[in-house]
N, C-alpha and C positions, 0 to 999 in steps of 0.2 A: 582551504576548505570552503564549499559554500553552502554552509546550510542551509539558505533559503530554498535553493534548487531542489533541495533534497526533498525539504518538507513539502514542495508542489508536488514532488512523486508521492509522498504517502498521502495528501489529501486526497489522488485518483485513486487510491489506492481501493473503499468503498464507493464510491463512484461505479468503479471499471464494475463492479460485482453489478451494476442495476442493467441488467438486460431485460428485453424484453420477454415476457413472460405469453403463457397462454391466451390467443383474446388482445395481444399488444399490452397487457396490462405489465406496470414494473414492479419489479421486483428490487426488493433494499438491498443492503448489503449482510451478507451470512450471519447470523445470529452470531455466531462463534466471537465476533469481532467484537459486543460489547465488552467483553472482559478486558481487552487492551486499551491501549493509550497511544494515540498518536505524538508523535515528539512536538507537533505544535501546540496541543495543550499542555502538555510537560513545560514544555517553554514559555509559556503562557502564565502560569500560575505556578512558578515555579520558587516565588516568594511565598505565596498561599501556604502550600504542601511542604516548605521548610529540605526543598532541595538542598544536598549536601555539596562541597567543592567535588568532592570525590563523585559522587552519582552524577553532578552536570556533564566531568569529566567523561567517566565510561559510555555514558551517552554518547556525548559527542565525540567520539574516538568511535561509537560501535556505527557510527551515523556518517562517519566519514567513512571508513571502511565498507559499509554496506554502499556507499554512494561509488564508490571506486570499481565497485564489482558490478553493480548496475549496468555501471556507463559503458563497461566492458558491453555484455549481456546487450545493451543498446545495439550497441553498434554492429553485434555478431548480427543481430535483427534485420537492422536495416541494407546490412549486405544481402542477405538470404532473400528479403522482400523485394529487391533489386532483380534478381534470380527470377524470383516467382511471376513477377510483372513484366521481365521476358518473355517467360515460359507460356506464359497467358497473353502477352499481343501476337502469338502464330494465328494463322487463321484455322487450321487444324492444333486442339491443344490435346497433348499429351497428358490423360488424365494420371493415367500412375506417376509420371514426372510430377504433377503438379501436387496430389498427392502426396506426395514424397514430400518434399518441396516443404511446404505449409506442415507438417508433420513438424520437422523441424525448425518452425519459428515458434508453434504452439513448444515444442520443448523448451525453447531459449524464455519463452513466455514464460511459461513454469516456471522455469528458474529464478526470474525475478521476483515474481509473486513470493516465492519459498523463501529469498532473500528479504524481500519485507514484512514479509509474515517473523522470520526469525529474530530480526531488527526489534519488528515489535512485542517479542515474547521477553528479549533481551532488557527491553525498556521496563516492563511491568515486574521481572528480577528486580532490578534497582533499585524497586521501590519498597519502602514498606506498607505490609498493611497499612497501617494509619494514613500516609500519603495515597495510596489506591484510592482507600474511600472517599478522602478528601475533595479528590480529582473526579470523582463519578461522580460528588454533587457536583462539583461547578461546570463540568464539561456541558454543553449546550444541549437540549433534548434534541432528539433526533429529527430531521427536518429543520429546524431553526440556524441559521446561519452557519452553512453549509461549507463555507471557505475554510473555516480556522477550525473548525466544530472534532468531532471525532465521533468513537462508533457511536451508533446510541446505546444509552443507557441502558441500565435494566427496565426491564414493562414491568410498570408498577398495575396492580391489582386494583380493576375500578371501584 
């Protein structure tokens, strides 16, 4: 198993969400996300929040498992991408082929997204209350060191 690999996918994971916006301006990652835990602050503060042997484990079993379906999920990508970069050096391009095409890497996209979305629902199970809260104070505010960090926190009220 190599979790460190794993956890560089879920650091992009809010990242991938900052597109540009109207104006070029960016955009964070989905609200939705503060409520999770990425597995590098779990791992992180994982003496803090009184991590149990039993939750590191499920963790790290639903962490490898999730990392095994990825990679799968990667590679259907990078085939399809292979196709599409074809399809697109003709000098006449076949728009419904290409179309088509990109349809399905945007699906296998999805899929992975759904896989660490799920990963990360699976993680915040594990947890008890007490440790969630624990973990929202010390997880990093949002913006603030960006590597290890996770979603942001709740907006606290000026």
């Amino acid at each position: 198993m190599r979790p460190l690999a794993l956890l560089a996918i879920f650091a992009a994971l809010p990242a991938a969400a900052e597109v540009g916006g109207p104006h070029g301006m960016r955009m964070g990652p989905p609200a939705f996300l503060r409520q999770l835990f990425l597995p590098t602050v779990v791992m992180q503060h994982q003496s803090e929040i009184g991590l149990t042997d039993a939750q590191r484990k499920a963790i790290t079993d639903d962490m490898a498992a999730t990392e095994k379906k990825v990679l799968e999920v990667r590679w259907s990508i990078e085939q399809k991408s292979e196709a599409l970069e074809k399809l697109l050096a003709a000098d006449k391009v076949d728009e419904s082929a290409v179309l088509a095409r990109a349809g399905e890497i945007l699906d296998l996209e999805r899929q992975m997204k759904q896989a660490h979305l799920g990963l990360l629902v699976r993680i915040k199970n594990q947890l008890t209350p007490a440790q969630q809260t624990k973990l929202k104070e010390l997880r990093p505010r949002f913006g603030e060191g960006r590597g290890g960090g996770g979603p942001p926190p709740d907006e606290e009220a000026p």
